[in-house]
Wavefront OBJ file of the C-alpha trace (Angstrom):
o trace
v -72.925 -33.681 139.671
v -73.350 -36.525 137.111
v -75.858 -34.069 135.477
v -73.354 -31.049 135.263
v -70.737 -33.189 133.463
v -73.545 -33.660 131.120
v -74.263 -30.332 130.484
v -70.967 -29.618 130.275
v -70.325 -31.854 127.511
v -73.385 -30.990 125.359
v -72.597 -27.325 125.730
v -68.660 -28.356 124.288
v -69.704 -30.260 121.734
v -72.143 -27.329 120.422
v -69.488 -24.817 120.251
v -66.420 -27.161 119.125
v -69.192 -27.607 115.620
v -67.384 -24.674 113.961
v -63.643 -27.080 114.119
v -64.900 -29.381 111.593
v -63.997 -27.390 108.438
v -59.992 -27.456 110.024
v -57.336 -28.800 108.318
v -53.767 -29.149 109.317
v -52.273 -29.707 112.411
v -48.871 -29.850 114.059
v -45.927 -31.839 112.760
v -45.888 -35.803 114.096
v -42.858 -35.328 115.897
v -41.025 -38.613 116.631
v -41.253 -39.199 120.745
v -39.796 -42.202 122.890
v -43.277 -42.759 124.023
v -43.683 -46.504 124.008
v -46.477 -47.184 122.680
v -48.014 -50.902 124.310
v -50.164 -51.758 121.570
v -50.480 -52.156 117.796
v -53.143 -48.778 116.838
v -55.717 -51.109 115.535
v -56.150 -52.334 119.432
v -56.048 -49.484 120.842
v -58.882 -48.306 118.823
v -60.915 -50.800 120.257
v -60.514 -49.224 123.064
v -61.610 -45.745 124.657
v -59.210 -42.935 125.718
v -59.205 -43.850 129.300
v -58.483 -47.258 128.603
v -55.195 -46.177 126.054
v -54.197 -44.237 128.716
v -53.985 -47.123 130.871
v -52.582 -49.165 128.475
v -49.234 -47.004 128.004
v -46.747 -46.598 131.451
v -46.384 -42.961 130.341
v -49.393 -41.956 131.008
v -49.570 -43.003 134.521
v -50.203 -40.073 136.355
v -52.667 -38.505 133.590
v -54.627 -41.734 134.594
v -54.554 -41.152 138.590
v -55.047 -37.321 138.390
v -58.526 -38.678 135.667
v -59.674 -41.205 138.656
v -59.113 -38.712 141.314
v -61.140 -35.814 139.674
v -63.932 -38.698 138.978
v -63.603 -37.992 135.074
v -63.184 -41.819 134.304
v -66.862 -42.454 133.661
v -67.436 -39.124 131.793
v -63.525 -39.863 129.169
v -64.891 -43.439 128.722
v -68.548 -42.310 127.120
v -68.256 -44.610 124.055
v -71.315 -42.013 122.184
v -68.748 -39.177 122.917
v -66.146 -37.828 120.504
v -62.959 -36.618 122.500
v -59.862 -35.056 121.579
v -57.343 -35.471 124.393
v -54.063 -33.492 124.629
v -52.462 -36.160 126.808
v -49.298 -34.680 129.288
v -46.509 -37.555 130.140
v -45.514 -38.287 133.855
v -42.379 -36.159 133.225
v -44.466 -33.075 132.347
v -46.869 -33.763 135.322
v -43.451 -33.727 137.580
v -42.211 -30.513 136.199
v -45.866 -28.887 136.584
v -45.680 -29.674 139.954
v -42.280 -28.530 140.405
v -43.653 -25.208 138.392
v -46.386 -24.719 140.965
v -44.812 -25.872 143.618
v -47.841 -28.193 144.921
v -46.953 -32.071 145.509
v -48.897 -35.097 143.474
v -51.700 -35.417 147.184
v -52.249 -31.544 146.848
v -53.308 -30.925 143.604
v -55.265 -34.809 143.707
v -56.586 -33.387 146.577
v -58.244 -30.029 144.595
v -60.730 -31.843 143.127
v -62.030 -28.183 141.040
v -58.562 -27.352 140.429
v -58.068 -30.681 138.984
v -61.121 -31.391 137.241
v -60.116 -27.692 135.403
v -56.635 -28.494 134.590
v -57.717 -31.963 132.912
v -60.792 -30.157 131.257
v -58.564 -28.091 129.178
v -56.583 -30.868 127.882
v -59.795 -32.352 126.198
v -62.351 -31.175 122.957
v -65.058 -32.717 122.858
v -67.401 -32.559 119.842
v -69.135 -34.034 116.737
v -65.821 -36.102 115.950
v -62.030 -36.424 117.471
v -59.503 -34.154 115.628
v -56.677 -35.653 113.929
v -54.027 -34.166 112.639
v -55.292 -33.409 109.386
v -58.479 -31.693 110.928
v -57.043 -28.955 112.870
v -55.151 -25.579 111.712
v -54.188 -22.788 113.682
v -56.892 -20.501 115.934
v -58.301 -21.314 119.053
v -60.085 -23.683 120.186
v -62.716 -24.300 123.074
v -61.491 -26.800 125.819
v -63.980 -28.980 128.345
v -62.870 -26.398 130.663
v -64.755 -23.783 128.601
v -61.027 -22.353 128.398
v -59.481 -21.055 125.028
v -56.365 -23.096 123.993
v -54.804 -22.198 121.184
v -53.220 -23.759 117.938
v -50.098 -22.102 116.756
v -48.449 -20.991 113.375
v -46.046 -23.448 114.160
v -48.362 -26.591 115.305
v -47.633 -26.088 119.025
v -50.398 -25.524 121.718
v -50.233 -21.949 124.116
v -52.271 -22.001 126.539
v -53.939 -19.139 128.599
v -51.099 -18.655 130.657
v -48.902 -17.728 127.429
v -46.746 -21.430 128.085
v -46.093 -22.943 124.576
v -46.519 -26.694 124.742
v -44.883 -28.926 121.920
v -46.784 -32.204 120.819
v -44.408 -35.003 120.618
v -46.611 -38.005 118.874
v -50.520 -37.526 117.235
v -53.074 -39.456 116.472
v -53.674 -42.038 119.048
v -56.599 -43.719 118.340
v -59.576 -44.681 120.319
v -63.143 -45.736 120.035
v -64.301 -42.368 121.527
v -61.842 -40.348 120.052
v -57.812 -39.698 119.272
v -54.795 -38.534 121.633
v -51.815 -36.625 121.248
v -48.966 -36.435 123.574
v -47.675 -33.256 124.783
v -44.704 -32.514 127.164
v -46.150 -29.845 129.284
v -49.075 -29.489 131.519
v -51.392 -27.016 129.427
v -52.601 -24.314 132.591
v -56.067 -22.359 131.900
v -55.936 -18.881 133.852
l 1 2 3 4 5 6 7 8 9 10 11 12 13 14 15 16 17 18 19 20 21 22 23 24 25 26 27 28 29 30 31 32 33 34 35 36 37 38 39 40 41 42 43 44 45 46 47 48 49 50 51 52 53 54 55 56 57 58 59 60 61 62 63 64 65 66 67 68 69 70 71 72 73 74 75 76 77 78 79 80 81 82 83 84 85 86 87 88 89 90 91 92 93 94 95 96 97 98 99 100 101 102 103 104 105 106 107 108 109 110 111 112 113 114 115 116 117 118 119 120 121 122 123 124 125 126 127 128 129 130 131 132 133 134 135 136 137 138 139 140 141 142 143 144 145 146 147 148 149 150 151 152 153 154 155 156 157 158 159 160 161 162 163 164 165 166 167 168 169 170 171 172 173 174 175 176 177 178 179 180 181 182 183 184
């Protein structure tokens, strides 16, 4: 298994090369995210651990240690760009699907699939600045992709807004969203 997440990564970070020449993201929108740290700690840190670090991000941190991704997201040699869903848009993708917190936990693939397309992994995090409108290739091996109007749609046609960017970390940046991004 360990050697399949391994894989996977290398094989990401090959075809997420082509993302360096990107400029422009989405607007920093202002969020009530409460951010636990001054950014100059948190960067210390890797994306697990900022996750941990902020209460909003609680249940992005369980569904991470129930899929077993913990180890893999805390790879301090890795370069990860994490589209980070609060707890309130985990609660309304359950209430979307209709599957309680144990059930989806309890998918591990389905899981594992859901939080694969919320990451990039590659030659360096993206930023703001580094990122303009197209697609993009997921963990997941999923298409996400950047609109005209620096919002995230994923394959299921779902626009997602990103509330607050560039979160740093040792191993790469996050940026909040407010809805569960859903590969087909």
């Amino acid at each position: 298994m360990k050697l399949t997440k391994i894989a996977t990564l290398g094989t990401l970070a090959l075809s997420i090369a082509g993302l360096s020449a990107c400029n422009n993201m989405m607007p920093n929108k202002s969020a009530d995210m409460k951010p636990p740290m001054h950014s100059q700690s948190m960067a210390k840190m890797n994306v697990v651990q900022v996750a941990q670090s902020n209460p909003d991000f609680s249940v992005l941190v369980e569904a991470i240690q129930a899929a077993g991704l913990t180890g893999a997201l805390a790879n301090p040699n890795a370069h990860y760009t994490v589209f980070a869903p609060t707890n309130e848009a985990f609660m309304q993708a359950l209430k979307e699907t209709g599957m309680t917190k144990a059930q989806l936990f309890a998918n591990k693939p389905l899981l594992t699939k859901i939080l694969g397309y919320h990451v990039i992994s590659g030659d360096m995090a993206m930023y703001k600045k580094d990122v303009k409108p197209g697609n993009v290739m997921t963990l997941s091996k999923d298409t996400l992709m950047v609109t005209n109007q620096g919002k995230l749609m994923d394959e299921m046609g779902r626009t997602t807004n990103i509330v607050k960017t560039d979160i740093p970390a040792n191993n790469g940046v996050i940026h909040v969203i407010d809805r569960v991004l859903m590969p087909k």
